[in-house]
N, C-alpha and C positions, 0 to 999 in steps of 0.2 A: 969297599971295593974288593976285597979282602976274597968277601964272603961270596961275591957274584963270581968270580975266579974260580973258586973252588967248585962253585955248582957248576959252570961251563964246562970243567974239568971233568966232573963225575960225568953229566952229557955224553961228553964224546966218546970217555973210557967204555960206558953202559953203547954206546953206537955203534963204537969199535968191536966188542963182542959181541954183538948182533950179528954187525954184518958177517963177522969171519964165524960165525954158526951155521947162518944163513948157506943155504944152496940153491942154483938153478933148478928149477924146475923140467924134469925128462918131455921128452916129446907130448909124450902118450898125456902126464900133468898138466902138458900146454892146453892141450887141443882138448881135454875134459874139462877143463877150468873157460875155456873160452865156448861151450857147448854151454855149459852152465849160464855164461852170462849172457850171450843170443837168446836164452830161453827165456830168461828173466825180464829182459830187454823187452822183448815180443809181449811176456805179460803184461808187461805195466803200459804198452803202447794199445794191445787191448782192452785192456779197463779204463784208461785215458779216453778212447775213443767213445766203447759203450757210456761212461759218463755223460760226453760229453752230445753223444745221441738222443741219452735222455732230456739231458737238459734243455734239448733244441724242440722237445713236445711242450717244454713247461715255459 
């Protein structure tokens, strides 16, 4: 019991220094990062679709 303790311990200590390293990300970060994933987004709903365009010949 001892020993789950201790790992719990190191957990949160290792979490805890994340988070407080961790920063918000600026406007300009947001709004690149969410450009990123609409674009991403749009790909895989494109290839989704031609996939599945194809598959409606076969």
């Amino acid at each position: 019991m001892s020993k789950m303790m201790n790992k719990l311990n190191n957990f949160f200590a290792s979490s805890r220094r994340i988070l407080n390293i961790s920063q918000k990300p600026t406007t300009k970060e947001f709004g690149f990062m969410a450009k990123i994933i609409a674009i991403g987004i749009v790909v895989i709903g494109v290839i989704g679709y031609f996939v599945k365009l194809i598959a409606s010949f076969f």
